[in-house]
C-alpha positions as CSV (number, residue, x, y, z in Angstrom):
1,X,-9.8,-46.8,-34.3
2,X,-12.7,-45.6,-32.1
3,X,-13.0,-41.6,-31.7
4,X,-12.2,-42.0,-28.2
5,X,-9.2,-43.4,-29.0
6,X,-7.9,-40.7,-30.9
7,X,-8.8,-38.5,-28.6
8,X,-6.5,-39.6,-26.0
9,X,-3.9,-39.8,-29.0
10,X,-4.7,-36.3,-29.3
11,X,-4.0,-35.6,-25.5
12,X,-1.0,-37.1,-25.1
13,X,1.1,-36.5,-28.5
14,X,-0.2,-32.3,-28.4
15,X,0.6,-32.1,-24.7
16,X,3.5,-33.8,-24.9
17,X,5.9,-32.5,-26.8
18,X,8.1,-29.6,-28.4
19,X,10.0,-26.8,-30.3
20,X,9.1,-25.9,-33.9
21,X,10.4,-24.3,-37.1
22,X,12.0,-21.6,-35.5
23,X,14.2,-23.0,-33.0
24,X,15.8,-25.4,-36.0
25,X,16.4,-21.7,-37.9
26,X,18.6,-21.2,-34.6
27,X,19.7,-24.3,-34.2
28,X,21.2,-24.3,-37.9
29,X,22.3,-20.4,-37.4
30,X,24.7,-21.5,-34.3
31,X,28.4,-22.7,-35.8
32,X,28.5,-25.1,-32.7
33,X,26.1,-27.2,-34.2
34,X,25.8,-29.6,-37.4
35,X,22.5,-30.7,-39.2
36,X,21.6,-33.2,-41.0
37,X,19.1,-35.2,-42.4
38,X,19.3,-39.3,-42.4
39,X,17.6,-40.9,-45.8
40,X,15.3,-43.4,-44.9
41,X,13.2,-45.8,-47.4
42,X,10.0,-45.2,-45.4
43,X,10.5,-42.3,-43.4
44,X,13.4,-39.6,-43.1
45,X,14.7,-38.0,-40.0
46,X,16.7,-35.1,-39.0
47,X,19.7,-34.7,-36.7
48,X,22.2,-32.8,-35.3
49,X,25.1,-32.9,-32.9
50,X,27.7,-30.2,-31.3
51,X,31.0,-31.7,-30.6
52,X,33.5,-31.8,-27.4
53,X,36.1,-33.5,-28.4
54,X,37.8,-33.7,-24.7
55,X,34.2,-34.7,-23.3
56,X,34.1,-38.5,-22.3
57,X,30.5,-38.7,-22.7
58,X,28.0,-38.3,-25.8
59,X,24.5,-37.6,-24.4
60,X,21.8,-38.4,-27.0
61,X,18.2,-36.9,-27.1
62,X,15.3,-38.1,-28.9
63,X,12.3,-36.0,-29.3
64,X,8.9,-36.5,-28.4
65,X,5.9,-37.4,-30.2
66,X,5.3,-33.9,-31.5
67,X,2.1,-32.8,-33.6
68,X,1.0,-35.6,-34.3
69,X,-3.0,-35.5,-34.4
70,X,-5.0,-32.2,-35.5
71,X,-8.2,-33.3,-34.2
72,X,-9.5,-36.0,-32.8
73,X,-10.4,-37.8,-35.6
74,X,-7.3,-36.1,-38.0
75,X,-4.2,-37.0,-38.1
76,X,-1.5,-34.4,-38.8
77,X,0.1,-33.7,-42.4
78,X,3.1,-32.8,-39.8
79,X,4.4,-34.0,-37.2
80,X,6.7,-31.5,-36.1
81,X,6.3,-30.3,-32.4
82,X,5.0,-27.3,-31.3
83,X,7.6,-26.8,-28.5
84,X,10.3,-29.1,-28.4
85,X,11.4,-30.2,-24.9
86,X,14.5,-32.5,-25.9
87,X,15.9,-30.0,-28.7
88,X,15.8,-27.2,-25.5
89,X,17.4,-29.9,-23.1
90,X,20.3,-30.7,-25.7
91,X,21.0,-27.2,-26.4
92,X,21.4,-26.4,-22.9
93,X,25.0,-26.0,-21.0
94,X,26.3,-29.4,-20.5
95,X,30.2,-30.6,-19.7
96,X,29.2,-33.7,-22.4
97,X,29.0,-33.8,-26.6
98,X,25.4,-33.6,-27.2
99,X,23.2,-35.2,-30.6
100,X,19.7,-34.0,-31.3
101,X,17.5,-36.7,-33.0
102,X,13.8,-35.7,-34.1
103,X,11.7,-38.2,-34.7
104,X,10.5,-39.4,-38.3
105,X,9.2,-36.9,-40.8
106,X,9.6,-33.6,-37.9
107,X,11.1,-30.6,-39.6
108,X,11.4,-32.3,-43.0
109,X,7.8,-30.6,-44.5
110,X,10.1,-30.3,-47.8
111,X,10.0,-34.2,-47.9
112,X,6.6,-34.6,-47.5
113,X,6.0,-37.0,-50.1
114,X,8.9,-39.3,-48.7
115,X,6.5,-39.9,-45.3
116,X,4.4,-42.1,-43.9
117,X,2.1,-40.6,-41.2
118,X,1.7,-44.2,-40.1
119,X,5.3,-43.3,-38.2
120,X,3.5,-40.6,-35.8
121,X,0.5,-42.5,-35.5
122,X,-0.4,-46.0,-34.5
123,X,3.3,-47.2,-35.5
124,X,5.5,-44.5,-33.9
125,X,7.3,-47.2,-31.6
126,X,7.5,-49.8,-33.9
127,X,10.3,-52.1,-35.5
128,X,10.9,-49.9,-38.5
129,X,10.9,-46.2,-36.4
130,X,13.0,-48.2,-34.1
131,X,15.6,-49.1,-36.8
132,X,15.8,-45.8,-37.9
133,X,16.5,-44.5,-34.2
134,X,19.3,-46.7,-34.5
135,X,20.7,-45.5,-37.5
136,X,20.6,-41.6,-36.3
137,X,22.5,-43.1,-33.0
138,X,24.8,-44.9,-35.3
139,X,25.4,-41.8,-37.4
140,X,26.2,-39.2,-34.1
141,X,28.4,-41.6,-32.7
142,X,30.5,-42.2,-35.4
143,X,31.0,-38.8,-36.0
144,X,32.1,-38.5,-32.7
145,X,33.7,-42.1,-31.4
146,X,35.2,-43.4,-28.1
147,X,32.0,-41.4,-25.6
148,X,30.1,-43.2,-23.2
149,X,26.6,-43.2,-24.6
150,X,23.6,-41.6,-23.1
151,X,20.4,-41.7,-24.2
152,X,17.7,-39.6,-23.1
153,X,14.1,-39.6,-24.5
154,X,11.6,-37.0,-23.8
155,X,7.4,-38.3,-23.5
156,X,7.5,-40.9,-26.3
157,X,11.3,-40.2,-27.3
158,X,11.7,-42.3,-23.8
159,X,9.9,-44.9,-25.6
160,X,12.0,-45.0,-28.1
161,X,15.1,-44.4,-26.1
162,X,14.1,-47.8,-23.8
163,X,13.5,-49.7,-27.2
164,X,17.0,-49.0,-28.4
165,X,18.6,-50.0,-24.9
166,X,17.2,-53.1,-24.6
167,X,18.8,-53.8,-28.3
168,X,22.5,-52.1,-28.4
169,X,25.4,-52.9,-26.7
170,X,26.9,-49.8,-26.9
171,X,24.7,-47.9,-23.9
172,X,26.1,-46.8,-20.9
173,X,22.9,-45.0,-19.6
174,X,19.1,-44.6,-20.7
175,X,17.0,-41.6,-19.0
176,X,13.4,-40.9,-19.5
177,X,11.3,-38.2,-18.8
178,X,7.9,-38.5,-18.7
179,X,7.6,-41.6,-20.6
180,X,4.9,-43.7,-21.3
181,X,7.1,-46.6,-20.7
182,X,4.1,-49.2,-20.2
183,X,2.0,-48.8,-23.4
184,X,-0.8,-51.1,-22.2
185,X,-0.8,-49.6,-18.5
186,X,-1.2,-45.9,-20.2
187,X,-3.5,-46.6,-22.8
188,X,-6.0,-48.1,-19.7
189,X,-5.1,-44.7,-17.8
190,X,-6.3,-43.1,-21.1
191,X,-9.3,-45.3,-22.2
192,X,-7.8,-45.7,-25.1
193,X,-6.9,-48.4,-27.9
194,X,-3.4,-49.3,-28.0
195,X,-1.2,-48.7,-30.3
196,X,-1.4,-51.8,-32.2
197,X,2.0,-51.2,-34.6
198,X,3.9,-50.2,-31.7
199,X,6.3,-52.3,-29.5
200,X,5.8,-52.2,-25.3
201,X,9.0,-51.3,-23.3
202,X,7.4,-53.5,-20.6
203,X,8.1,-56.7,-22.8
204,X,11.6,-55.7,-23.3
205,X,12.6,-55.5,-19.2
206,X,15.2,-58.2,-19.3
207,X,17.1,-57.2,-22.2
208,X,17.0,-53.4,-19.9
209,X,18.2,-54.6,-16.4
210,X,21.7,-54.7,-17.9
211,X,21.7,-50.9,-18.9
212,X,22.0,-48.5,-15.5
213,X,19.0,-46.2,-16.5
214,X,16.3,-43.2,-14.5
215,X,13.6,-42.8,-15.3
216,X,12.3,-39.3,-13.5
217,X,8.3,-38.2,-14.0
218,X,6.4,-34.9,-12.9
219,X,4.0,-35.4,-9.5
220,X,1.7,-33.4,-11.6
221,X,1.9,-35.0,-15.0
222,X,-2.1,-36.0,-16.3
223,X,-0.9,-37.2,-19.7
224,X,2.0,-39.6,-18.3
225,X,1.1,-40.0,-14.2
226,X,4.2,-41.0,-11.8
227,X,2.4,-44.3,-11.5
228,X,3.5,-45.4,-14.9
229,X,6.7,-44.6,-14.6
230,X,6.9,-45.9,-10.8
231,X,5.3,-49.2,-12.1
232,X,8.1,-49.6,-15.7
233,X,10.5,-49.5,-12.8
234,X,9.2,-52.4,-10.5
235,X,8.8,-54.4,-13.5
236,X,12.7,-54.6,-14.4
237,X,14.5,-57.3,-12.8
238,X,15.5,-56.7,-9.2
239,X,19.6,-56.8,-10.4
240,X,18.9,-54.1,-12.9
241,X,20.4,-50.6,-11.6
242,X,17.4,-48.5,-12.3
243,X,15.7,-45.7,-10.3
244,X,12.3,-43.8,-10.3
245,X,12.5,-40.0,-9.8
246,X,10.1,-37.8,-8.9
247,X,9.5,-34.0,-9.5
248,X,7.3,-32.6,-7.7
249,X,6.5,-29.6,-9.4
250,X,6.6,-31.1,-12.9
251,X,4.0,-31.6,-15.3
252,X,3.9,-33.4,-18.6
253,X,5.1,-29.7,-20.2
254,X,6.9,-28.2,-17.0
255,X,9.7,-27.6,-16.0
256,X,11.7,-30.1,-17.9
257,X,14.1,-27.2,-19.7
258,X,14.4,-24.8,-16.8
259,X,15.7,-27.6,-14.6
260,X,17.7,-29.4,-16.5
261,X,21.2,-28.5,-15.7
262,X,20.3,-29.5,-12.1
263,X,18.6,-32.5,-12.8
264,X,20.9,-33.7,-15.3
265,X,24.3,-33.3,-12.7
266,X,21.8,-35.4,-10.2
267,X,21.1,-37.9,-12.6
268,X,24.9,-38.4,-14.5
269,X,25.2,-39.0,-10.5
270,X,23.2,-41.6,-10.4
271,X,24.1,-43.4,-13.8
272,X,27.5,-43.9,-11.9
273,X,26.4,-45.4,-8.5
């Protein structure tokens, strides 16, 4: 890959994502919470979920890309995110049972040997990361049966979060924030070479227009802009039940946590109309 192109990697995965090492010591310290860590013949993944057993739906967030690149021309020995956005969003006060999926290989330095840094790299939303999304989901909800499912992906955990929509049956919602949901249209923005083990949500928009879905971006996001997102959306089918948000104060790193409680209650709103 040209050093231009993993530049732009570089951009997008460092500003993109978060939480590290100490917020899953705190995560694992609160008794609300369970952890574990799903096996995986290529690359591992951890997970956790707090339970509300009277709650009717099971919202489902998948990390972003985290630490993936070092320098430009380096990738990462780990990919575990500096600040995690969807580990502070699932840990916030919600009236719903919540699951925490990190993405392959994040918080699991222990396992080193066991990953592949292909799965943060040039194959982090392909076939085999995307079966292993899967089995997290399957793992949360049958710890916790009979919820409407929501997923919600953070930066590239809205990739991934899109790519399991368009293959379960089982969702009743997809969100996104901040996702670069048309690989080909952001790797232009970028000037950058796409990433060739990776699968584009774009060629998966009829197998989405079943799944009600919003997809909300910052006004002020330079690593994912609103046209992205804005231009996923037009691309769905015109039955499909999907909307484009936008914040205007957000960027790519603000104010997803701060906000959340309000912009969750709007978007659960939405997800129902």
């Amino acid at each position: 890959m040209k050093a231009r192109a993993l530049a732009g990697l570089c951009l997008f995965v460092l500003g993109a994502c978060a939480s590290g090492y100490d917020s899953l010591r705190t995560l694992k310290a609160d008794a609300d919470w369970r952890v574990e860590v799903l096996a995986s013949p290529v690359a591992p993944s951890l997970l956790a979920y707090r339970a509300v057993p009277d709650a009717k739906d099971l919202w489902v967030y998948i990390e972003g890309d985290g630490r993936a690149w070092i320098t430009p021309r380096q990738i990462s020995t780990d990919p575990t995110p500096d600040n995690a956005v969807s580990l502070a969003l699932a840990r916030a006060p919600q009236n719903a049972a919540v699951a925490y999926i990190a993405r392959p290989c994040q918080y699991l330095s222990e396992l080193k040997s066991a990953c592949d840094s292909r799965f943060w790299s040039l194959d982090r939303y392909g076939p085999e990361a995307v079966a292993q999304m899967n089995r997290a989901v399957d793992n949360v909800i049958q710890a916790q049966p009979g919820k409407r499912l929501i997923l919600v992906g953070y930066s590239g955990g809205g990739v991934l979060a899109a790519l399991l929509a368009a293959e379960r049956r089982d969702v009743a919602g997809l969100v996104t924030l901040a996702a670069n949901l048309d690989l080909a249209a952001w790797a232009d923005y970028h000037k950058i070479t796409p990433l060739s083990g990776s699968i584009d949500p774009v060629t998966r928009v009829n197998a989405l227009a079943r799944v009600p879905q919003v997809h909300v971006a910052g006004a002020r996001d330079e690593t994912v802009p609103p046209a992205i997102v804005e231009g996923f959306v037009k691309r769905l089918p015109n039955a499909a039940s999907a909307r484009a948000l936008i914040e205007p104060a957000f960027s790519h790193a603000c104010c997803w946590a701060e906000q959340w409680p309000r912009l969750q209650a709007e978007i659960a709103s939405l997800l129902k109309q």
